[in-house]
N, C-alpha and C positions, 0 to 999 in steps of 0.2 A: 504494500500500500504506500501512496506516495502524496507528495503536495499537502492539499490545502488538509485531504484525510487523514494523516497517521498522524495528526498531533491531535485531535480531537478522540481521535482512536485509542491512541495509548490515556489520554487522561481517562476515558470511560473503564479502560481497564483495568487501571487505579483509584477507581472509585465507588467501586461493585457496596467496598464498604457500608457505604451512605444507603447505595439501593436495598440491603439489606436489611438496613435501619428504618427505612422508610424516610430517612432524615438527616444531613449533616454530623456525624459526630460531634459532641462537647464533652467540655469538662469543667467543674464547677470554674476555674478562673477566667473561661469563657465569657462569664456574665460582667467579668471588668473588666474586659477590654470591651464588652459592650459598652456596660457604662461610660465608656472615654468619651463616646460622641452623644448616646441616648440621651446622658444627664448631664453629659460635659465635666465628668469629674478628674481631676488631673490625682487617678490613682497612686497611693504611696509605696507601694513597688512593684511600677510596671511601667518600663517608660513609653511616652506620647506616642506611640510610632503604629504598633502593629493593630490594637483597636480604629485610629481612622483609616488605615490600608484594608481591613472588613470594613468600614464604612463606603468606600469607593465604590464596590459592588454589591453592597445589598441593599444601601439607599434607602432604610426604614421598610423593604418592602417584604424580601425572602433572603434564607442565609443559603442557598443553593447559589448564588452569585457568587462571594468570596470560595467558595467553596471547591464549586469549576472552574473558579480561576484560579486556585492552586492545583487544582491535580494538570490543567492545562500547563502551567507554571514549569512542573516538575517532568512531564512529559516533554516539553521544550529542550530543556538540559539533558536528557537524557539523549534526545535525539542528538543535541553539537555534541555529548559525548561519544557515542557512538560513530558518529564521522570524525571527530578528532581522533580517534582508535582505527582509523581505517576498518570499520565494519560499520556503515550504511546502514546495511540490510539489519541489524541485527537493536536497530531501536524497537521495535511493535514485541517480538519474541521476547525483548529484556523486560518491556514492561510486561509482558504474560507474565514472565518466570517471577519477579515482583508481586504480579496481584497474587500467584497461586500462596508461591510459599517465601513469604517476607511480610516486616511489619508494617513498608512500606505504605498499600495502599491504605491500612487502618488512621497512621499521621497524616497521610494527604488528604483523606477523609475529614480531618479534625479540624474543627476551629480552633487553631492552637499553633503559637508561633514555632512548636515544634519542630514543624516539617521544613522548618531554614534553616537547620541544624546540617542537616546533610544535603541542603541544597546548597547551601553556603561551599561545602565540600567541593560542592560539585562545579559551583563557578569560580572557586579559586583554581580550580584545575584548568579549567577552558580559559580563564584570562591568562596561566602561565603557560600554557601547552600549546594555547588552539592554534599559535601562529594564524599563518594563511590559509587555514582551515574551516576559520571561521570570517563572516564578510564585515566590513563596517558596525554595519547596526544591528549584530549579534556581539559585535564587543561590547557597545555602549548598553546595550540589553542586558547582556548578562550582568558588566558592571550596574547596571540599578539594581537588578534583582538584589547582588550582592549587598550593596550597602542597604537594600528592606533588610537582609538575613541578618547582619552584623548588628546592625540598630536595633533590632525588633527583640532580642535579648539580651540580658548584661550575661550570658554565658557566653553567648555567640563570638566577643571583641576578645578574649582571651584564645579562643579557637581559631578566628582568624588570625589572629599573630603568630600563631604558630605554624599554620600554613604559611602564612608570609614569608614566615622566616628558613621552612624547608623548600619553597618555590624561587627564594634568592639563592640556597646551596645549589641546588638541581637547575635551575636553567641561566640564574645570573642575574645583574642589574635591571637589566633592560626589562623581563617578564617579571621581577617582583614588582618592578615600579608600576607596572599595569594594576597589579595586585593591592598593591601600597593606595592607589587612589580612591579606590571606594572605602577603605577602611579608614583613612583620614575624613571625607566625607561622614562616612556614618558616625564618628566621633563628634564631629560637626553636628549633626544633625542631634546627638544624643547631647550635649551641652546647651544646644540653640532651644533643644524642646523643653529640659529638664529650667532654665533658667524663664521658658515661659509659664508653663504648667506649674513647677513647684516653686520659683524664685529664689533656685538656688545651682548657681552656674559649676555642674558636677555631671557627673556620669552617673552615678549612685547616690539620691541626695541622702536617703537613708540605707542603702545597703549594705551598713557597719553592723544593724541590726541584726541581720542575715547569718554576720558572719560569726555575733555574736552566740547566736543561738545553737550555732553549731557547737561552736568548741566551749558549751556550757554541757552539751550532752557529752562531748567527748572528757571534759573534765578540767581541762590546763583553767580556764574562764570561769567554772566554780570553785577551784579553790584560790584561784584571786582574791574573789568575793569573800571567801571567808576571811582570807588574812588579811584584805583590809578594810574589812566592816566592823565594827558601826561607824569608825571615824571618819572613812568616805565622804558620808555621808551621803551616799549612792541611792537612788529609790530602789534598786534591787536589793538592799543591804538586808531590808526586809524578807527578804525570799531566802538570805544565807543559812545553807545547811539544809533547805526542802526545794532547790530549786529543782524546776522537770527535768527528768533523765532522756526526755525526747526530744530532738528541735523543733518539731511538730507541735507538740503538743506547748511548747516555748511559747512559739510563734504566736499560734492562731486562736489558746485556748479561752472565754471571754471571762475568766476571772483568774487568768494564770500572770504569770508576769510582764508581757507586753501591753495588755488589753485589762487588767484590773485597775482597782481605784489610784491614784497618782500619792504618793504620801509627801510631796511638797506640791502638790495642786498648780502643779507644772499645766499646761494647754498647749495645744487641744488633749492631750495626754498620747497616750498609743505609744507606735512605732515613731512617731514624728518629733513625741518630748524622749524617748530614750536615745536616738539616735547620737547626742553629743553623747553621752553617759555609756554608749555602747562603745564608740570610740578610745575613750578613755581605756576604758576596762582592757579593749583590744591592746593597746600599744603595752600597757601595763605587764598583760600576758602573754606576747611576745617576748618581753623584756626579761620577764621571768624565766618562763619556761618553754623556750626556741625551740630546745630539742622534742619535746613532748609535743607541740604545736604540728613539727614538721611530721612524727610520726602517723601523728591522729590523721593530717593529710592524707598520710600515705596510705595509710590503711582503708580511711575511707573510699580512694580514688581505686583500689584497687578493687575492694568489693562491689563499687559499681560496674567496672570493667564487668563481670558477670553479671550482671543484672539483666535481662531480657527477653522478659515477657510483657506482652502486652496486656492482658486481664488485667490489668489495674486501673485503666483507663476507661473502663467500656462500661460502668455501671450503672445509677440514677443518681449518687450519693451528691445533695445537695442542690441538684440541675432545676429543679423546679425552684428552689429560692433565692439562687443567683443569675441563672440564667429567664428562666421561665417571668421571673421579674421582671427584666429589660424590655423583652417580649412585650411582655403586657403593655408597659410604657411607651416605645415606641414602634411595634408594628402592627401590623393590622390582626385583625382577629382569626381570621384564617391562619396565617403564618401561626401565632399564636396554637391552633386547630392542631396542625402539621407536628410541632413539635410535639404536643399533649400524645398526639397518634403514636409518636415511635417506638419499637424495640426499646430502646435504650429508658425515656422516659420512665415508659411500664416496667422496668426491671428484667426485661425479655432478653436483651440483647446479649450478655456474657453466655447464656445457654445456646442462643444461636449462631455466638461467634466458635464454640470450642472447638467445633470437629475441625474447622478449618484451621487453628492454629498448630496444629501439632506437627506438622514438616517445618517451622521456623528455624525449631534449634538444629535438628539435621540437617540441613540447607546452608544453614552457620557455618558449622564445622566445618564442609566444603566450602563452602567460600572463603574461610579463613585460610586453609588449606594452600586455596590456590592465589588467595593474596599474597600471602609470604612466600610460593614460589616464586610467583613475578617479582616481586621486592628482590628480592633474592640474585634470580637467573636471567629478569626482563630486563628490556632496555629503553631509552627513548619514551615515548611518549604513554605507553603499556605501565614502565617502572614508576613513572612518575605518580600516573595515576594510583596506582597499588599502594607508595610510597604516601601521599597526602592522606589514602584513605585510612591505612593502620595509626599514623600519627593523630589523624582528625578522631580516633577512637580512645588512644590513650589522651588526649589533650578535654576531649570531651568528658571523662571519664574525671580526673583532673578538677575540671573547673566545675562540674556540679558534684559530684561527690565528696570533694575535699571543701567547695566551698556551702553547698546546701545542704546537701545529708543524701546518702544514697538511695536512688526509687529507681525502680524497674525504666519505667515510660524513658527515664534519662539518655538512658545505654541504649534502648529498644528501638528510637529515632532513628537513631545513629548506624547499626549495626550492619542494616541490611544491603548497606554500602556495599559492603563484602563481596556479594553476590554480582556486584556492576566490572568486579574483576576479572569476570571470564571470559567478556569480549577482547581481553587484552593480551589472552595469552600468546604466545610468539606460537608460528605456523612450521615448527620443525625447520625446515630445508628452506623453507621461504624466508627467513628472518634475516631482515637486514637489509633487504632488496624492494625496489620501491622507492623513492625518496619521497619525503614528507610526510605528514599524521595521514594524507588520503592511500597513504601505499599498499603493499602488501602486510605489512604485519607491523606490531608493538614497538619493534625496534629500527624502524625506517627512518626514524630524524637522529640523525649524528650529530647534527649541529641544526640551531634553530633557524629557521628561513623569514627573511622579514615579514612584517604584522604591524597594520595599522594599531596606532594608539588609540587607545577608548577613551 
């Protein structure tokens, strides 16, 4: 299939999801980024970005909009990957082998900045790879896309950098710097939004909080608290010696220590009067205890590395009071109708998803498999790709694990990357022959051919 069809084709085949559901996928923080445009609320950790990018396409009316316009999104990328790999032919098949057994189509499915997690992957590779493989206005394409992915979460700009930084070793100045612009950009855009929305010129105006909550459950951050409370004179100080063993349960509980009563009637209280006080605490326990700090990281980063399954995303928990809310507020009553209808709603959905999840982790292990032989044995534009996607898993792994606390959905975004590395494998006897990413196999480009700037 070709033209105007195999991009419409593969988004349908990634989004079987939704028809299954009868409805878009959500998940309860779904209903804040609703709220960014419904109520106009400038959320305290979420930055401005990816709830008005759902506003562009559902426009108060249906969330099948934003919806096909990410699995369209992601089919796109998949397609200039596949031609930058020199296999054409082999985008429609990739997105089969994705909808059958990957978690793939479940995130594209999602109202959830999720699924720029590995898109993002996907266009730092074709901005340092695609050379002349890609025309003009798929560079400038993909770089937008890319600075939505980097912006649209404070996990994404530590991921990017790290790509950045393996796309300057493997191709050099010239294709990081392609790389380097949307990710300046999207830092731009995460300071310009963050100083309109919350009036405070940062990337994270409170994501000290975040950080705090982690390493309260991990430990180093609770016994700060005890060795320097009551003199602090910290509003946690109150909490020393019963603080939550969960980040979780830190975080969001409405009488636990973010969200209870304030004991210096600090305003508006929350996440927003702890944030200087979280800071504190943080540097303090750095200061302290580096080594413990670095470990809990490690440990955490490594157990999300294993994390992924998707079940944890697919349930009703909350949907109707965060989401089902927005709804009400600003779209019409049918839309409204639609959601009430779904699987997922009714509590349907996790039973109708299970038969189809069970080739994920199998499908894994071979794709892991064959990513680290490329990494490995490939070369040229095959390696590369192989190369960003093992690192974009550890770095992913990394930056939410170490820094939010380990969950399934984190790794499970991410993972099915793996599987994008079979188009890349080198063709035996043919490797090497061909010149450029359009050639015969993975390892056709020896040196990179000139490529318009994006």
């Amino acid at each position: 299939m070709k033209g105007a069809l195999a991009l419409p084709a593969g988004a349908a085949l990634l989004l079987w999801p939704a028809a299954l559901n009868g409805y878009p996928l959500l998940f309860s923080d779904t209903g804040a980024f609703l709220a960014q445009t419904v109520q106009g609320w400038a959320v305290w950790d979420k930055p401005f970005i990816y709830g008005p990018a759902l506003h562009l396409f559902h426009g108060r009316v249906t969330l099948w909009g934003p919806v096909a316009a990410q699995a369209l999104a992601l089919s796109w990328l998949l397609r200039l990957t596949a031609r930058v790999l020199g296999r054409p032919g082999w985008h429609l098949p990739l997105c089969a082998l994705l909808a059958l057994g990957s978690a793939a189509p479940w995130f594209t499915a999602t109202l959830m900045p999720d699924w720029l997690a590995p898109a993002l992957v996907l266009a730092m590779f074709l901005l340092g790879f695609g050379g002349a493989a890609l025309r003009r206005a798929e560079h400038w394409g993909v770089a937008a896309l890319a600075v939505l992915a980097v912006a649209a979460h404070l996990s994404h700009l530590p991921l990017a950098v790290a790509l950045l930084v393996a796309v300057l070793g493997l191709r050099g100045w010239r294709a990081a710097g392609r790389c380097a612009l949307p990710v300046a950009l999207a830092v731009g855009l995460l300071l310009g939004s963050n100083l309109w929305a919350q009036g405070r010129l940062a990337l994270s105006p409170y994501g000290t909080v975040f950080a705090l909550a982690r390493l309260v459950a991990d430990g180093p951050a609770a016994r700060t608290i005890m060795a320097r409370c009551p003199g602090a004179g910290w509003h946690l100080c109150a909490w020393a010696g019963r603080l939550p063993a969960d980040a979780d349960d830190f975080l969001w509980s409405g009488d636990g220590p973010v969200w209870g009563k304030r004991t210096d009637g600090a305003r508006p209280g929350g996440p927003i009067s702890l944030a200087p006080e979280a800071t504190a605490i943080l540097r303090e326990t750095l200061l302290r205890e580096p080594g413990a700090v670095l470990l809990a990281a490690l440990r955490n980063a490594a157990r999300q590395l294993v994390l992924l399954r998707v079940g944890d995303t697919l349930g009703p928990e909350n949907l109707a009071l965060f989401v089902g809310r927005q709804l009400a507020l600003g779209f019409p009553p049918a839309e409204q109708a639609r959601f009430a209808a779904g699987r997922q709603a009714r509590g349907e959905l996790p039973a109708a998803a299970a038969p189809f999840l069970w080739p994920h982790l199998p499908l894994l292990g071979v794709g892991l498999g064959l990513t680290l032989w490329v990494a490995w044995r490939g070369a040229g534009v095959g390696r590369g790709l192989a190369v960003l996607v093992l690192l974009g898993l550890l770095a992913n792994a990394a930056a939410t694990g170490a820094l939010s606390g380990p969950h399934d959905r984190y790794q499970a975004r991410m993972a099915w990357l793996l599987l994008v590395a079979a188009p890349s494998l080198p063709r035996g006897a043919g490797e090497g022959r061909g010149g450029g990413a359009g050639g015969s196999g993975a390892a056709a480009v020896p040196t990179p051919r000139p490529s318009p700037q994006p």
